[in-house]
C-alpha positions, -999 to +999 in steps of 0.1 A: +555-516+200+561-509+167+541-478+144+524-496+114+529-480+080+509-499+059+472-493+062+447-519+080+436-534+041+463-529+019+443-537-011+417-508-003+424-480-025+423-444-002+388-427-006+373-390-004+360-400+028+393-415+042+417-382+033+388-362+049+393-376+083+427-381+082+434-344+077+405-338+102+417-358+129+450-356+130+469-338+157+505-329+166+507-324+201+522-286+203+522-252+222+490-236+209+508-202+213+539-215+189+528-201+158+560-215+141+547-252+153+515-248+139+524-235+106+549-265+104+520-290+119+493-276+090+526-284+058+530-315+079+494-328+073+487-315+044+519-329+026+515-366+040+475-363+027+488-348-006+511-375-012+488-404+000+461-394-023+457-408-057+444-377-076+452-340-068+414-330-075+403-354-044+432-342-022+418-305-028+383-313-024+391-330+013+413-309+024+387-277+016+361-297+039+384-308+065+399-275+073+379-251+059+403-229+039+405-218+002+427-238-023+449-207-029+455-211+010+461-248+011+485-241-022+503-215+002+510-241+030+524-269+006+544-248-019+555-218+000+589-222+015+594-215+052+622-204+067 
């Protein structure tokens, strides 16, 4: 069975409320003692909410909620190159 891409109603624009679960609720199934894995998981997230969201303002403001770190944090994770 194939994974759908597009979303359930393609003409619904993404809300607050929709980025906020999404980054909530989503999971990676990993070792919880790979510290490498995790850091990769949180980019992961982060970078497929950052680039679904229409404005940068909402993307901070449901990311904050949903994972309860600062924005100079959340900056960290999506800018900061890993090795």
């Amino acid at each position: 069975m194939p994974y759908k891409q597009q979303p359930y109603y393609p003409n619904k624009k993404i809300s607050y409320g929709t980025l906020f679960f999404f980054i909530r609720h989503h999971t990676n199934s990993l070792n919880a003692f790979d510290k490498k894995g995790i850091n990769e998981a949180k980019h992961l997230i982060l970078k497929e909410a950052r680039n679904a969201s229409p404005s940068y303002k909402m993307f901070i403001r449901a990311a904050i909620a949903a994972t309860g770190l600062s924005e100079s944090t959340i900056k960290q994770i999506l800018y900061t190159k890993k090795d």
